[in-house]
Structures are given as C-alpha cells and as structure tokens.
N, C-alpha and C positions, 0 to 999 in steps of 0.2 A: 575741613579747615578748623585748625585749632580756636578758638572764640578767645578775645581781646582777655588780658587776665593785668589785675594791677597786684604789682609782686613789690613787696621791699626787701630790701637786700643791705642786709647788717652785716657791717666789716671795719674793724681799724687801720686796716690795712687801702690806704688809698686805690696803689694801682690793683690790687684785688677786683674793688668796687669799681671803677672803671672798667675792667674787663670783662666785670659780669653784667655792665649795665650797658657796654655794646652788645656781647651777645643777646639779651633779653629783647633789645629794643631792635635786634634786627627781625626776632621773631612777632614784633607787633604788639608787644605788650609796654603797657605803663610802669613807669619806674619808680621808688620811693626809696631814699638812700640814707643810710644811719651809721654813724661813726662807731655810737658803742649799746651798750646793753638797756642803757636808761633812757637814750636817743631813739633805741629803737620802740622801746614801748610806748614813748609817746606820741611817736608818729605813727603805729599802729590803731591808739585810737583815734586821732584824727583825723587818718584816711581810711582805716578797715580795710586793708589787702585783703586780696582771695589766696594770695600764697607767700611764706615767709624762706627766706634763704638768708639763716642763719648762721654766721660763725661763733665758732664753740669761745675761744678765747680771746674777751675782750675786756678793755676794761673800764671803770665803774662796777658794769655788772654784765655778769662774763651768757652768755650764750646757754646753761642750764640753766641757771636762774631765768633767765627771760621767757623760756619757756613754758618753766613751773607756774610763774605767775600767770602768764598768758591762758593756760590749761584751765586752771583752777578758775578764772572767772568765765570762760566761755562754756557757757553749760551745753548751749545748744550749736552753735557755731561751729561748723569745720572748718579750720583755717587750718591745710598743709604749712607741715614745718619741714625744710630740708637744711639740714645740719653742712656747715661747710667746715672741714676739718683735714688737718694733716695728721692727726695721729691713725693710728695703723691696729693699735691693740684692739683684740675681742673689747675688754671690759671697760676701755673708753667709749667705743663703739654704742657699747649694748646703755652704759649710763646714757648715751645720746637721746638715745629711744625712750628707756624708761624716763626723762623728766620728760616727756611729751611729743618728743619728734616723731616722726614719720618714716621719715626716712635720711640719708650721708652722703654728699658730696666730695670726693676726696680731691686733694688740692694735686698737682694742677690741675685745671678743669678742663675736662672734655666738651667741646660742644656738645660730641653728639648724644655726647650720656644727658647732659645738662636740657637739650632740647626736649627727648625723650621722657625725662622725669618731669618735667613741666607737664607737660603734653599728659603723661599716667596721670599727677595729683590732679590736672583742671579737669578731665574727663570725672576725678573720683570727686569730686566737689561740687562738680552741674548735680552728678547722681544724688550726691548726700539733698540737696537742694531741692532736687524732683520729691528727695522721700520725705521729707521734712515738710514740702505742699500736701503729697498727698496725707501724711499724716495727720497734719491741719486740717484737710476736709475731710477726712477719718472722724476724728473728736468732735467736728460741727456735725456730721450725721449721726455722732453717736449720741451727741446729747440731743439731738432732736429725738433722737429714739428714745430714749432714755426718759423725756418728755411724754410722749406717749405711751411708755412701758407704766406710767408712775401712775399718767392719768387715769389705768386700765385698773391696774393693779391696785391702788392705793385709795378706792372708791368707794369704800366702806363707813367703818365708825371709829376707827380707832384713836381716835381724838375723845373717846369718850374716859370719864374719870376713872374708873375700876380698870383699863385696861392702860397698862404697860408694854410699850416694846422698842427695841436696838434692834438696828441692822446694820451690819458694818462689811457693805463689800470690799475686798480684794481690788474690784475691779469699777469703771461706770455702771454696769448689771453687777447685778447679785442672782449666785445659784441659789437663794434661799427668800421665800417669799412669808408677807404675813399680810392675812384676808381676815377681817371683820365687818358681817352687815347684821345689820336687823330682821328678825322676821316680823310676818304681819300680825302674828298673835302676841308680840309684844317681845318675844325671846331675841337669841341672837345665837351667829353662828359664828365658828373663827377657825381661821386655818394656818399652822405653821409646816412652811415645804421646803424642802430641802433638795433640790435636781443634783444630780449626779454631776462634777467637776462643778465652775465655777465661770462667771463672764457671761457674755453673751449668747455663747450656745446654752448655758445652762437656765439664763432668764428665757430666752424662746417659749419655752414650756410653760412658762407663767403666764402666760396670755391668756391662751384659750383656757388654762384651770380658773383666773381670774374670772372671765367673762364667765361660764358656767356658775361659776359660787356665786357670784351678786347676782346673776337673774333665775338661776334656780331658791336663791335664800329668797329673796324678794318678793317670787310669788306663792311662796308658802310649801316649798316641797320637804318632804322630811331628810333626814342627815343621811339616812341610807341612800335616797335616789340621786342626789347630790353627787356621795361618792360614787356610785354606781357610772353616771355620766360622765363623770373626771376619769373614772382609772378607764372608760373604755376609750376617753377621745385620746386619752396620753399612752394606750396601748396602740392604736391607730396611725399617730402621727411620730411617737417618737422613735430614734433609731435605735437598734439593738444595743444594750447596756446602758443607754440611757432611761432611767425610771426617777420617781420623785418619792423621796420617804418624806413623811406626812405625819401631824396629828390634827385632828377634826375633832372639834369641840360644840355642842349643842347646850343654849343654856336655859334655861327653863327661870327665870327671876319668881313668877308665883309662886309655885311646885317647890323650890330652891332643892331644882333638880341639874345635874350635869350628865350627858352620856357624851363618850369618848372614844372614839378610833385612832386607834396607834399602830402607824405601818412604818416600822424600819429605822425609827427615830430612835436616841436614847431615853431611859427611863423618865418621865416626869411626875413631878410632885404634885403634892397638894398641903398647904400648908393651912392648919387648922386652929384658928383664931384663940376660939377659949381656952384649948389645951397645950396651944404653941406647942405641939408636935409634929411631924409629916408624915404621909405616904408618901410610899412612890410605887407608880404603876409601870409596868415593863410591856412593853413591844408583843403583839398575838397576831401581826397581819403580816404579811409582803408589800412591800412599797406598792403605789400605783405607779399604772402602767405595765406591770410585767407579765398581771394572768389577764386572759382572756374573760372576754364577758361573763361567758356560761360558767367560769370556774370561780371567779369572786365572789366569796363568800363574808362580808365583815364580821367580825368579831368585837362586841363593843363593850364598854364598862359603862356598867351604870351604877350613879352616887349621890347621895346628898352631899349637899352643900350648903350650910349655914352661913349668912349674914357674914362678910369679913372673913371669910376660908378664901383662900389662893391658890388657885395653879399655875404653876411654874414651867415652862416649858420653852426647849433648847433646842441647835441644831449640833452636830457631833464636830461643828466647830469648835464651840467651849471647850469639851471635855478631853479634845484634841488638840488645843493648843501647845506650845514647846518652848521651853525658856533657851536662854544661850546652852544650856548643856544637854538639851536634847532630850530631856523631861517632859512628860505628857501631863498638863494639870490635873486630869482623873477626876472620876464621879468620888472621890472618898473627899477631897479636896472643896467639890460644889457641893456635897452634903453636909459638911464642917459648917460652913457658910449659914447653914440654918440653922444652926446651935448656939452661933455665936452673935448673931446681928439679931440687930430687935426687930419688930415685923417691918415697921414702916421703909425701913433702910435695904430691905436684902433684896430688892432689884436691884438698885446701886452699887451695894454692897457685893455683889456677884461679878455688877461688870467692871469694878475696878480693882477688885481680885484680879481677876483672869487678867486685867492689862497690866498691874503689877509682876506677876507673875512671868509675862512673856516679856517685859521691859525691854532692851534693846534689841531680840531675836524679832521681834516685830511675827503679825498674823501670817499661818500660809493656805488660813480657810476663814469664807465666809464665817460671820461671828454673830450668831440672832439669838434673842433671848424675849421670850415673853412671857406675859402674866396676865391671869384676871379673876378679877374678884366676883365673890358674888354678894349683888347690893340687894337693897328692893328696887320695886318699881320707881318708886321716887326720885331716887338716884338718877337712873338712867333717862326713866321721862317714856312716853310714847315715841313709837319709832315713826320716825318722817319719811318713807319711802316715795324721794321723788318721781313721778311721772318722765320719763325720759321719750314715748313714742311719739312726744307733738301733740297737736291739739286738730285731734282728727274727729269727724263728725260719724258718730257711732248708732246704734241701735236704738229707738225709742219705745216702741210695742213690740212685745213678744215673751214667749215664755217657754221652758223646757222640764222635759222631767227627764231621770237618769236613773234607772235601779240598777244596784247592786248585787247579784248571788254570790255565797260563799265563798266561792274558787276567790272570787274578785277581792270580797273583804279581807281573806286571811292577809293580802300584803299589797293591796295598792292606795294608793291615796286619793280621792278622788277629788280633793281641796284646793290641788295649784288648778285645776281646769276650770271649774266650775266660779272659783274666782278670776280667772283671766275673762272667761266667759261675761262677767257681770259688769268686771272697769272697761270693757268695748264702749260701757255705755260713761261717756264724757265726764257727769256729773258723778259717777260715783270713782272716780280712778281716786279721786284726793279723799277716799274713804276710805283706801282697800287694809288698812289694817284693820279698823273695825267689822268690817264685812268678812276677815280671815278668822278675828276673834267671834265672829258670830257663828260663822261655818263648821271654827272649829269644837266650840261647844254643844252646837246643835248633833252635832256628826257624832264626836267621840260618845254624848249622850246616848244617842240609838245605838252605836255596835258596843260600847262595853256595859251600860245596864239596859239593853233592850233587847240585844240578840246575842248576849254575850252573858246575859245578866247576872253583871258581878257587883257587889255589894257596895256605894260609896264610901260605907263606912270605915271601909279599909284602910281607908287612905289617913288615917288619923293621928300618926305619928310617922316616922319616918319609917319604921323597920316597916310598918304598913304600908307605907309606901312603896316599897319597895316588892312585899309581898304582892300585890298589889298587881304591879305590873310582871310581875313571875306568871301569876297566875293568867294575866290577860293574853299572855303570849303561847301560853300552856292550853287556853279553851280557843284561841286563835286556830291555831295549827291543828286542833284537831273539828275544827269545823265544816259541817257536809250539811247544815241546814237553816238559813235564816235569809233573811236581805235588807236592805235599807233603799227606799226610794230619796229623791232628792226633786222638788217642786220648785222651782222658779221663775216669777211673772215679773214682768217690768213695766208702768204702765205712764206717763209721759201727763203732768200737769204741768199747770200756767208756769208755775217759776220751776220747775222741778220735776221731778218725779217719784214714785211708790213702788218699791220692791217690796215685794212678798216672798217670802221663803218657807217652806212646808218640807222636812224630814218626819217619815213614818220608817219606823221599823215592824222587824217581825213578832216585835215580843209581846209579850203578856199587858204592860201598860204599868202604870202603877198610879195612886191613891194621889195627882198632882194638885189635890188641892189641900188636904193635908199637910204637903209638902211646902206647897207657897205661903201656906201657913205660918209655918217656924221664922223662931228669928234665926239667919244667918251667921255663924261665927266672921269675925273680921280677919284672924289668921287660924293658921292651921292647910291642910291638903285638900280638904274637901268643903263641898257647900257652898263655893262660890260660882260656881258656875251660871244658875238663875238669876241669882242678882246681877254677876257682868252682863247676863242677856239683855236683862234690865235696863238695863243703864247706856245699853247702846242703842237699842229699839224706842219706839215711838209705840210700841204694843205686841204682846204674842200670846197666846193662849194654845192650850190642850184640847182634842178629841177628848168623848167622855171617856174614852179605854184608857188616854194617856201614854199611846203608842205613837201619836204623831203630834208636831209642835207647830205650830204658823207665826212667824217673827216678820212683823211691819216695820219700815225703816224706811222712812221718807225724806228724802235732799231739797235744796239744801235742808239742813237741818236746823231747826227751830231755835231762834235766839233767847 
C-alpha cells in the first residue's frame, strides 16, 4: 500500500484543481491547494509537501519560475515536481524538466497515469529519505573515526616551533599522513606519506604506520628498523597497488645532523639559511609496501644541517595541482617560490601560490606540505615521552648482562631492548630519555672507538663529520672481530632505587684520565659525550684499561 503523501497541487484553473484534489483524495492522500505561482510557494513553506503537481502557466508567477526558486533553496530536500501541462512540444517539455521538474502530466488527466506517477515519485522519495539517514549515520561514524584516525595518527610533536605543516584532505580521511615524535636521546623523527588514491581506504594504512612510528621512535629504535617494520606490516596488509610513498626524516639537534629516506615522493628541498640557496634531493627508494622484507634495501642521504637550514617537503598533490585550464602547477613553478619569498614566508608563501593558482578549478588531490627546521636543543626543550602502559608494579632486584659479537654489532641495535628492559621498573619509565641518552653514549663509545676504534677527532667540523660516519660504516661492514658486553643491576632503596650500568668493549682502552682531564668544547661534533654522561649520572668511572665504563644513576633523583 502506497503510504499517506501530502501533495499540493498548483492550478488557476479552478475546475482543474478540483479534479485533481478528488482524484488525489480518493487515493488517501493530503491535499494543499494554490491558485498561482506566488500562492504556491508560500504554502509550500508552511506545509512542506512531499510532492508538488505543478501547472506550467500561471499567473503572478507562472510554474518555471516556482520551480527554479524551489530548486535553488532546497539543497538537500527531494520534493517531486510533476509538471501539469497542455503544451505538446519537445522543447516546452524538456524547459519543464530542466527548471527543476521531474517529471509531465499532460492535460486532460488520466487517473490512471496520475495514480501511477504518484505511486513512482512517493516510492522514489521514502528511498531518497532512507539515503539521506543512512548518509547521516555514514558522517557520524565517519567522524568518529575520523576521531580516532587523528588520535592515532596526530600523537606526536608537531605542535613544536621549527616544524611546519598543511593537510588538506579531499575527503573526512586524508590519503596523506604527517608523523612527528621525539626520540629519547633528545633527536626526533618525522614522516611525510602519501597512500595511493585518496579517503578512507587510503587513511587505513595510516594506522598501523602511525602506531609503529611513535612506539618504535619512542623507544629509541634507529630510522632504519623503523622503516623496516612499516614497509613489511604495509607489505603484509595492504592490497595489491596499494603502497605508501614516503619521506622519513631523522634529526640529530647536537650533531646538527639530518639523514633522510625518500621512497616515491617528489624532490625535497633543503633550504640553507646563511646562503639562502636550496637543494633538492630526488627519490632512490620504492614506496613501502611493495618489496618484500628480504628485498628492502634503504638508501639514505646523509647531511648537515646548520641552525635555521629547512627542509621543505610535499606530496605530489602540490606539484599536481590544475588551474581551470588544465595546467599542472610544476616543480619549476614550487622552485620559483624560493627565489622569491623571504625565508620567514615560504611556507605560506607556497600554500597560497598553489591555491592561487588552482582558484576556482578547486583541489582533485590531497594537498600536504611540510617543513622543519633545525634549532638547538634550546628551542625544542627535552623530549617528554609520556608513559602510556599504566602504572603497573615492575621489577625491583635484578640484573642482566647481554654480549654482543660482530655479526650482531655490524647492524643491530641493541638500545630499544635493553631500555624497554630497565622502564619495566616503575620509577625509572619517567627517566627513559635520560637513560636512552646514557645507553646511547655509553654504547656508540665501545663500538666506534673501542672496537671500531675510530678517532673522535674526526668529527670536528662538518666534512669530518661526515667522513666520519663513511668510515664507521666502511670498518662496520667489514667486521669479523670484536664485542661489546652490556651489564645491568637494579637494586631497590627506601625512596628509590640504584641502577648501575657497566659497557666493556673489546678494545685496547684508552688514557681515560687524561681524557677527563680536558676542558670540554661547548659546541662543535665532538667531546661532549662525558660531560652529557656527567650531567645525567650521580657517578661513573673507568677500568684501569679504560675498555669498560660503570655509570651510577640513582631515582628519584636528587633535588
């Protein structure tokens, strides 16, 4: 049975509207009656028909007209229009339709067509109504999601001052993700991703890369094992041709070092302070996701980076954006952009180009742009990596040792363990950056001048810097002889407790009192290593060989 429908029914024509308002009312339905075009609009908003049975020529204001207005404000609203008309021609006909109707009732009127056509728009109206709910609770599940996409993904630091970023989805998801956290030695890590299409299927994939990058950054794992674990869960889970192009940014603030993985993105810059010039580095990886574990190989850029140097980095939205005439903005177009803008502006300066540019064609891709600088420490501050497992009752007495042989050292790290190991115990979770930056100085000490034994002194300028780590990588890879053990006690007092920490390597040792001797430079690459140890410990001393170190560090810590 057809379901009750309240119809008005526009006519000047009297006995018309009587004719149409028996048949209507014999079929059960409400009636609302209108003499002319102005009559009818107004009793349209006061009652809101579910369906309108319009004559074409009336006057005031004739039956297109009533239409076009009607159209034009009801944005979401299906109100059938059925045209009552004695003209006969196609192209009265077809103006019917295009100011807004539906569909033509030709005069005299049929019942049974008349019946019929009711019956077709109310059927097509409940539907529009069904989609229009479900659509409604579409948008409320999606922004819940949407809610926890943001929570997951958006957990980082990038609220911090040196870092810059836009996102501008298409859609409620974005196919293009940006990840910033801190690590516990004080650096930080960032990630610009770009999933293949756009929406929802394309945010999916942001999850589990999210989740992996803030708790692999978090507990101190290096930029390679990081990606390593991304491209094999996004090999794993995503569907064939879907992959994610990437850049993966590691930043070193002491060192004022950057190393960089670029899989499938377009070129990114680096724009250079004192000489307000740029690089740009170009793409040497495959997006993740697409090789298998055993085949991924990263290829990464390593570079200095001075105080106030920027990198600039995009998704192949930008540079693919399209004005009305079907012009690609172009990388010649985003390089201009640094030629001409002063430093402080060309974030800005970039993304109001490109929206200039596309002016009323409007975006037909995600649109991300980021940047980050590098500060000092100062700037950014010590990293607060909150505790997120609860406040669970952990380990009090015990202790471990861990040796290393070569196979192990050439490329494992043995730093996220050995620190996950040590915040089990309660009172040291709200330390573990210090305890990363102890681990980490203690550690890279033994394997690169203790079983690696390469000179500090190298590190004394940049190009040394850089030689520096060439060559670390160079006596790495060809190493078949050394080890590094790892000692650790934990031992439970009144208020607190006492970690000790004890790294011996294989080497020869060296002259560490000589060493603790010197004054320390305050900047520069090298030499501050003992002093941060310093400054985090409550005590540590040398073996007389000077191959092992014991660093005391006691919680809470002393006011």
């Amino acid at each position: 049975m057809t379901p009750s429908l309240r119809i008005l029914i526009a006519d000047d024509n009297e006995s018309d509207r009587m004719i149409l308002r028996s048949i209507v009312r014999k079929e059960g339905h409400e009636v609302i009656l209108a003499a002319n075009g102005e009559e009818a609009i107004q009793l349209f908003w006061e009652h809101r028909p579910d369906l309108i049975l319009l004559d074409v020529i009336m006057p005031v204001l004739d039956g297109l007209s009533v239409a076009k207005q009607l159209r034009a404000k009801l944005a979401e609203d299906y109100v059938p229009i059925i045209f009552l008309t004695s003209l006969q021609d196609p192209e009265s006909l077809a103006k019917c339709l295009d100011s807004g109707g539906d569909d033509f009732l030709s005069k005299p009127y049929n019942r049974v067509i008349l019946k019929a056509k009711i019956k077709a728009f109310g059927r097509m109206r409940s539907m529009h109504e069904k989609l229009q709910g479900h659509n409604r609770q579409m948008l409320i599940e999606q922004q819940v999601a949407k809610t926890i996409f943001d929570n997951v993904a958006h957990a980082g630091c990038l609220e911090l001052t040196n870092i810059s970023h836009s996102l501008s989805p298409l859609s409620v998801f974005n196919g293009d993700t940006v990840l910033a956290e801190r690590k516990p030695d004080g650096g930080m890590h960032l990630f610009l991703g770009d999933f293949t299409g756009h929406g929802l299927p394309a945010a999916i994939g942001a999850m589990p890369l999210a989740e992996i990058f803030y708790g692999m950054t978090a507990k101190g794992f290096a930029m390679e094992e990081v990606l390593r674990e991304i491209n094999s869960k996004l090999r794993g889970i995503l569907p064939v041709g879907v992959f994610c192009c990437g850049c993966f940014v590691e930043l070193d603030f002491y060192e004022k070092h950057a190393k960089i993985w670029l899989g499938g993105l377009p070129d990114i810059v680096c724009y250079r302070a004192e000489s307000q010039s740029i690089e740009t580095f170009r793409s040497t990886n495959l997006p993740l996701g697409v090789l298998e574990a055993n085949k991924f190989q990263p290829d990464f850029i390593d570079m200095f980076m001075a105080d106030g140097d920027e990198l600039f980095i995009w998704s192949d939205g930008i540079i693919e954006s399209r004005n009305e005439d079907e012009e690609l903005f172009g990388e010649d177009r985003l390089l201009a952009i640094f030629r001409q803008a002063s430093a402080d502006t060309l974030f800005r300066s970039i993304l109001s180009e490109v929206d200039r540019f596309v002016g009323e064609a409007g975006a037909d891709d995600d649109l991300t742009l980021l940047s980050v600088k590098m500060v000092s420490m100062d700037v950014v501050g010590q990293p607060d990596l909150e505790n997120r497992r609860g406040s669970l009752v952990g380990p009090q007495d015990w202790e471990f040792s861990y040796t290393l042989g070569p196979l192990t050292l050439r490329g494992f790290n043995p730093l996220p363990m050995v620190l996950n190991i040590m915040t089990e115990v309660e009172g040291l979770r709200g330390l573990s950056g210090q305890l990363y930056t102890l681990l980490a100085e203690l550690y890279s000490n033994a394997l690169e001048h203790g079983v690696l034994s390469l000179p500090s002194n190298l590190k004394a300028s940049s190009d040394g810097f850089s030689a520096y780590y060439s060559e670390r990588e160079k006596r790495l890879s060809e190493l078949t002889d050394g080890q590094v053990e790892i000692r650790v006690k934990h031992r439970p007092e009144a208020a607190g407790g006492l970690l000790e920490v004890t790294i011996c390597d294989s080497g020869h040792g060296f002259d560490h009192k000589e060493v603790l001797a010197r004054d320390f430079p305050v900047d520069g690459y090298s030499g501050r290593g003992l002093p941060l140890i310093n400054g985090i410990c409550e005590d540590f001393y040398y073996n007389s060989k000077g191959n092992a170190v014991t660093a005391l560090l006691r919680w809470p810590p002393a006011l």
